[in-house]
N, C-alpha and C positions, 0 to 999 in steps of 0.2 A: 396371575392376577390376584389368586388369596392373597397370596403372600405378602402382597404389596399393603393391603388389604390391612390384615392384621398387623401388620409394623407401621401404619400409620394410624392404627387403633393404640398401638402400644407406645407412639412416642405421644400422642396427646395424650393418656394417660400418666406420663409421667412426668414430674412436676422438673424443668429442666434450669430453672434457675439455684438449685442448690448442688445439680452437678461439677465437677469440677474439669478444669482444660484438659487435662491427660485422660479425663473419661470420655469426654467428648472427641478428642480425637480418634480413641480407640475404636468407639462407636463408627467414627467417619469412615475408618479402616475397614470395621469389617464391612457396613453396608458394602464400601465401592470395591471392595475386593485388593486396596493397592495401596500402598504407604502415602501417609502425606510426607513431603520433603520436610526438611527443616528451614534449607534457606531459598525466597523463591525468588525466583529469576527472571519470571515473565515480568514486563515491565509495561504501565500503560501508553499507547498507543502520541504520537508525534500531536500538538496539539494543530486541530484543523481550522484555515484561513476561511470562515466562512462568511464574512464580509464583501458586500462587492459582488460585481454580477463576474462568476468565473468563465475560462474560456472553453471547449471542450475540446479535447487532446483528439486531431487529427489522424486517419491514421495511412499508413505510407502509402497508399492506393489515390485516397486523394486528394496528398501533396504532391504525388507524380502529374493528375491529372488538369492540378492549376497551373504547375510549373509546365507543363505542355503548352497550356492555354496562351503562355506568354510571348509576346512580338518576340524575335530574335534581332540582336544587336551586332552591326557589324564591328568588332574592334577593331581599332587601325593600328596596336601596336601585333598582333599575330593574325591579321587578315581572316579571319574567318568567323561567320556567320553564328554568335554562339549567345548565353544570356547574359555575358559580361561584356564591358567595354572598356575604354584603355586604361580606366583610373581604378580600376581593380583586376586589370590581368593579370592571371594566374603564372602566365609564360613571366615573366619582369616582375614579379612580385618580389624579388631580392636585392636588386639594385633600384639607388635613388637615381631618375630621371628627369 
């Protein structure tokens, strides 16, 4: 906690607008212990759609439990009780009828 202490006694003592970039970097080096890179690669962040009232992303537990909720459709092109019906079955989805 000194330490911290007296390096922040020692940088406002000294006047930092006459230092120069390679001193300042050197300075950044040793406080953090780690090289600064030369070319940097992080890049800022995707820009955010925050217009609009957004939706909140579902998650699989209770998209199971609507798509439960749902009547069941008898299709007539593969007889069986399921949530599609004959104009999007899955069975005849290849050929034109």
């Amino acid at each position: 906690m000194l330490y911290l202490k007296d390096r922040r006694i020692a940088a406002s003592n000294k006047d930092t607008s006459c230092t120069s970039q390679s001193t300042k970097r050197r300075l950044l080096q040793n406080h953090l212990g780690a090289e600064v890179p030369d070319l940097v690669t992080i890049h800022p962040p995707a820009p955010v759609h925050n217009k609009g009232s957004g939706r909140r992303i579902k998650s699989a537990t209770e998209i199971a439990i609507e798509n439960s909720k749902k009547t069941l459709r008898l299709c007539r092109k593969c007889n069986q009780r399921m949530t599609h019906d004959s104009r999007n079955c899955d069975k005849f989805a290849g050929g034109a009828n």
